[in-house]
C-alpha positions as CSV (number, residue, x, y, z in Angstrom):
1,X,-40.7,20.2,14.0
2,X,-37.1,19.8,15.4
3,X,-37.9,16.3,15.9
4,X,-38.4,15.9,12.5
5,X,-35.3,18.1,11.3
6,X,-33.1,15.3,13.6
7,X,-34.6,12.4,11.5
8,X,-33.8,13.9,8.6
9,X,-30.1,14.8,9.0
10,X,-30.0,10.8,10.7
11,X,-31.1,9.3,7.3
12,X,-29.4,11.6,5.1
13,X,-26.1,10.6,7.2
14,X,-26.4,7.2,6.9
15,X,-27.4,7.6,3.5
16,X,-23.5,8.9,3.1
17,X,-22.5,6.3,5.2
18,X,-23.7,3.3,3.1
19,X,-22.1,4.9,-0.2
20,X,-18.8,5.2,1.2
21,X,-16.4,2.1,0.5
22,X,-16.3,-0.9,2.8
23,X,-13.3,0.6,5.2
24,X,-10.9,-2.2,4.2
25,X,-11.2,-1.5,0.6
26,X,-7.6,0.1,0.4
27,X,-6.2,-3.0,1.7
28,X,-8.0,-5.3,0.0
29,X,-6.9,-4.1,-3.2
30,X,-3.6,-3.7,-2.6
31,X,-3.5,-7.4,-1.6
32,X,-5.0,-8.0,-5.1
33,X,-2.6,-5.8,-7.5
34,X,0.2,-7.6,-4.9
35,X,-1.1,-11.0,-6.4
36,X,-1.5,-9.6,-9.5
37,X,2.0,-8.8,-10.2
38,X,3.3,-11.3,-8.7
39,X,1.4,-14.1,-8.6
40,X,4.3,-16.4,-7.3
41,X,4.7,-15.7,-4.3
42,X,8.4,-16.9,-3.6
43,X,11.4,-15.3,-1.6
44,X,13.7,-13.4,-4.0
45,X,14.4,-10.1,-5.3
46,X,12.7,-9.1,-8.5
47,X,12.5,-6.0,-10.8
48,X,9.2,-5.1,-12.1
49,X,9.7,-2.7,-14.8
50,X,7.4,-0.7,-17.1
51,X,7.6,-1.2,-20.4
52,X,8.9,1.6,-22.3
53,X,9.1,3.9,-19.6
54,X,12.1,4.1,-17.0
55,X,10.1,3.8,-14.0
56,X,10.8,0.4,-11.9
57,X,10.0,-1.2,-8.6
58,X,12.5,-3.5,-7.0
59,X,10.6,-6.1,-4.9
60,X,12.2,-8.6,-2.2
61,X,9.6,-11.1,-1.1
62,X,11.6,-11.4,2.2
63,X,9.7,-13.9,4.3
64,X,6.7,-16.2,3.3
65,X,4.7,-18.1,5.5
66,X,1.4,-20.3,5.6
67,X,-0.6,-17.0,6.5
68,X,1.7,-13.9,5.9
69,X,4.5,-12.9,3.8
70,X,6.7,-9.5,4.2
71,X,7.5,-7.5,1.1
72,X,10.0,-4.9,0.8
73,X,9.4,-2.6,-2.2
74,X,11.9,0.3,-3.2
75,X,11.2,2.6,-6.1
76,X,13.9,4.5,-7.3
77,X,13.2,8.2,-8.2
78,X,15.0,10.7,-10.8
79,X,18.2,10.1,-12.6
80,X,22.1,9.3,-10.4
81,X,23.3,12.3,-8.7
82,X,19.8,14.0,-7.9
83,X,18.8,14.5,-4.4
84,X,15.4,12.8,-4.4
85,X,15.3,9.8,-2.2
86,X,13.7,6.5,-3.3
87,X,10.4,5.1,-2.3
88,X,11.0,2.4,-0.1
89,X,7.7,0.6,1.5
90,X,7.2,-2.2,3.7
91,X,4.7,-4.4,3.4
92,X,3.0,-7.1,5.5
93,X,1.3,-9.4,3.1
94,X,-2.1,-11.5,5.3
95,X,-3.0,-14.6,2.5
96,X,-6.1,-15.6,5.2
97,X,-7.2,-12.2,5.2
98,X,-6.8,-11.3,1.8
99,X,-5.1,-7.9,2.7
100,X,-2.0,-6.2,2.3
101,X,-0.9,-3.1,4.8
102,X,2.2,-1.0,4.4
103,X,3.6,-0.8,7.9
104,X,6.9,1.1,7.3
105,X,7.3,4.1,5.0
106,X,10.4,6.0,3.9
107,X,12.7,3.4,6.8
108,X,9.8,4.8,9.1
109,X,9.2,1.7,10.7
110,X,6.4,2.9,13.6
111,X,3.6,4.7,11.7
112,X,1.3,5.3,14.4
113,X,-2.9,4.2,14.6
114,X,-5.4,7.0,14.0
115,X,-6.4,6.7,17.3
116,X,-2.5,7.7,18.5
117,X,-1.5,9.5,15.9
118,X,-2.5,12.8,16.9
119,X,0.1,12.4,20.1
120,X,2.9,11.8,17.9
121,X,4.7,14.3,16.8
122,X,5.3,14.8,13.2
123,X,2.1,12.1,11.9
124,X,-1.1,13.5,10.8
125,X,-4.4,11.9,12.2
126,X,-4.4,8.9,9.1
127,X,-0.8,8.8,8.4
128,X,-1.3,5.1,8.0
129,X,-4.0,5.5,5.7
130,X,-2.2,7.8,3.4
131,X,0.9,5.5,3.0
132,X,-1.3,2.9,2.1
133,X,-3.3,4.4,-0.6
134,X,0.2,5.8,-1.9
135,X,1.4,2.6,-2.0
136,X,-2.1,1.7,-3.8
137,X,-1.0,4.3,-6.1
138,X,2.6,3.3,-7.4
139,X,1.1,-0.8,-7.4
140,X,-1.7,0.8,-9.9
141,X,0.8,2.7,-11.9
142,X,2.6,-0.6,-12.9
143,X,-0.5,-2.6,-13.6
144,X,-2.4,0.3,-15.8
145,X,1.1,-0.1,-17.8
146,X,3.1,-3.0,-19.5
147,X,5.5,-4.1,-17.3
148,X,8.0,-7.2,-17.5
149,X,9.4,-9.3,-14.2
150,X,12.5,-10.7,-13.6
151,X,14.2,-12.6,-11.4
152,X,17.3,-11.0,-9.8
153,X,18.4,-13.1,-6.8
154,X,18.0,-14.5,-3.3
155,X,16.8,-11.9,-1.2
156,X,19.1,-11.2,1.9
């Protein structure tokens, strides 16, 4: 009897396990809307702005290489004189691997694994997870919207 109660919880947890997304999912699809949006990938700054709404990305493709390319995206927030910090997000762009990772949040430039997270202070277990699927987030915000690009300048 408790033999078969064992079985039965092991299938019904691997049932849950196959339904759950590949765990690469997040990035993968951030490396899409990335190429999506900007689907010249060339050093510069640009402004990606929704149209008819005053919500705007600025985006400095800082580095691009054969394999990986770092992106620097900084969302301003409210109106001049509030206190609300922009978004800013780092992001490390892998063309083999066909994913895209935030690695700095907020000019936090060391957000820890999961499996060292817990002995940093300040981080929650999947800090790094959570930045990334907020920055999954704002890039879906722009692409469920009419947005226009342009070019601004050499990025420094």
């Amino acid at each position: 009897m408790q033999y078969e109660t064992l079985c039965r919880e092991a299938m019904m947890q691997r049932n849950i396990r196959d339904m759950q997304p590949h765990p690469m999912w997040l990035f993968e699809e951030n490396y899409m809307m990335l190429r999506k949006l900007f689907p010249d990938f060339t050093p510069g700054a640009w402004l990606l702005s929704a149209v008819d709404e005053c919500n705007a990305i600025n985006v400095s493709i800082q580095r691009c290489g054969p394999y990986t390319s770092s992106v620097l995206l900084y969302v301003p927030i409210g109106e001049d004189g509030q206190l609300l910090r922009p978004l800013t997000f780092e992001v490390r762009v892998y063309d083999d691997a066909r994913v895209a990772e935030a690695h700095a949040y907020q000019n936090c430039r060391n957000i820890p694994p999961t499996y060292a997270a817990s002995a940093v202070k300040g981080f929650v277990r999947d800090e790094r997870r959570q930045t990334n699927r907020f920055l999954h987030e704002v890039l879906r915000f722009f692409l469920d919207r009419k947005y226009a690009i342009s070019y601004l300048a050499d990025a420094v």
